[in-house]
C-alpha atoms as one frame of an Amber mdcrd trajectory, in Angstrom:
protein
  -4.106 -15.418  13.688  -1.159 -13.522  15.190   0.869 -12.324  12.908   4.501
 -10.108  13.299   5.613  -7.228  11.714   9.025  -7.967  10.103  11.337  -6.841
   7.026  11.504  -8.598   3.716  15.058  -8.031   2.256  14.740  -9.004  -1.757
  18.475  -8.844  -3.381  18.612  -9.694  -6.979  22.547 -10.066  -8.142  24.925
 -12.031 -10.062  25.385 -15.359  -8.942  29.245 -15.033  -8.486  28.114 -12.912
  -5.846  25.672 -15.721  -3.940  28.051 -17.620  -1.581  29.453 -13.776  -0.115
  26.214 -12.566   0.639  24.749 -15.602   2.013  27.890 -15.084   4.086  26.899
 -11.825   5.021  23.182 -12.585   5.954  24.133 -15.230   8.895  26.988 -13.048
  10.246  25.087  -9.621   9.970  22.076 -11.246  11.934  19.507 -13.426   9.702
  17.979 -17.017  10.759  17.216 -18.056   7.316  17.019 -17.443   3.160  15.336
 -18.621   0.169  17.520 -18.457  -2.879  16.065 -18.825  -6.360  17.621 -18.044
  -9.908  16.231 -14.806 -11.317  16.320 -13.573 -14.950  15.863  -9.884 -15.716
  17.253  -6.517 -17.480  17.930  -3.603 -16.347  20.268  -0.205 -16.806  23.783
  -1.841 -16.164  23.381  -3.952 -19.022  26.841  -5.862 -18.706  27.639  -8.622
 -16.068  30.810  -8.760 -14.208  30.210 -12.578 -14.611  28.066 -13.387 -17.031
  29.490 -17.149 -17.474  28.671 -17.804 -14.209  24.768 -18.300 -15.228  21.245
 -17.224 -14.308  21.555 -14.627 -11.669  20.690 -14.888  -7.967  17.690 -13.688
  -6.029  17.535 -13.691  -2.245  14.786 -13.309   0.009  15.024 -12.789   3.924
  13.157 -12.111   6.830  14.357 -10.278   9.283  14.408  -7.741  12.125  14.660
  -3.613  11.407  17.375  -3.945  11.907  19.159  -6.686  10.755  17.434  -5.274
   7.073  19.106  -1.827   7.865  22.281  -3.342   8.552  22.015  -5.366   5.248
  21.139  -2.825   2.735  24.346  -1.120   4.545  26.638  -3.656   3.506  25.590
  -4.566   0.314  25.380  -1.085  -0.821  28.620  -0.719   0.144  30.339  -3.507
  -1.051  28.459  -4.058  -4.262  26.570  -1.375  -5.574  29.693   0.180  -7.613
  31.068  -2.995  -9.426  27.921  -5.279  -9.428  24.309  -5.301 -10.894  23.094
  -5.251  -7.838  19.228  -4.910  -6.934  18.086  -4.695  -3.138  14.891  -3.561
  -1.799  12.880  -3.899   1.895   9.017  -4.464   2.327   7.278  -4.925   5.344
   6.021  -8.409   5.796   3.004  -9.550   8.320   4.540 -12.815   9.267   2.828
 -16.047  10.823   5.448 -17.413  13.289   7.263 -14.326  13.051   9.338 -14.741
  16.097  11.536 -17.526  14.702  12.931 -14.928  12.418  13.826 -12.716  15.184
C-alpha cells in the first residue's frame, strides 16, 4: 500500500482558544482537522478560561511545511498567555496526497 510521508500537528489548549486556531490552520495552509475535548495537567496549572470547559485538542495533517509554519504561529501568539501544548510527528499516511 502506498503510503506518504506527512506531519502530524497535535495542539492541546484551552477551548476559548479553538475557533482562532482553527482559523489559523485553513489560512496558514491545512485541508482538514479533527477536534476532540482533552483533559489533562500540567506545569501552568491555572486556565485563562477555565469556565469555558474541557479543553481542546487538535490534530492535523499536513505538509513540512504548513507544520513549520504552524508551530510558528502558535508559539507566537499563545505560548506566553495560554496553556498551550503543540507537538509534530511524522505520520505514514494512506491517501496522503489529499492532505497536501
Amino acid at each position: 500500500m502506498h503510503t506518504v510521508t506527512l506531519k502530524l500537528v497535535t495542539i492541546v489548549t484551552e477551548r476559548i482558544l479553538k475557533d482562532h486556531l482553527l482559523r489559523a490552520l485553513e489560512e496558514l495552509g491545512a485541508k482538514g482537522y479533527t477536534l476532540t475535548k482533552a483533559q489533562g495537567e500540567g506545569s501552568r496549572g491555572v486556565r485563562v478560561s477555565e469556565w469555558e470547559g474541557s479543553d481542546t485538542k487538535i490534530e492535523t495533517l499536513v505538509s513540512e511545511d504548513v507544520a513549520k509554519a504552524l508551530v510558528a504561529h502558535v508559539a507566537e501568539k499563545y505560548f506566553e498567555h495560554y496553556a498551550v501544548i503543540v507537538y509534530v510527528q511524522d505520520a505514514e499516511v494512506v491517501r496522503g496526497d489529499k492532505y497536501i
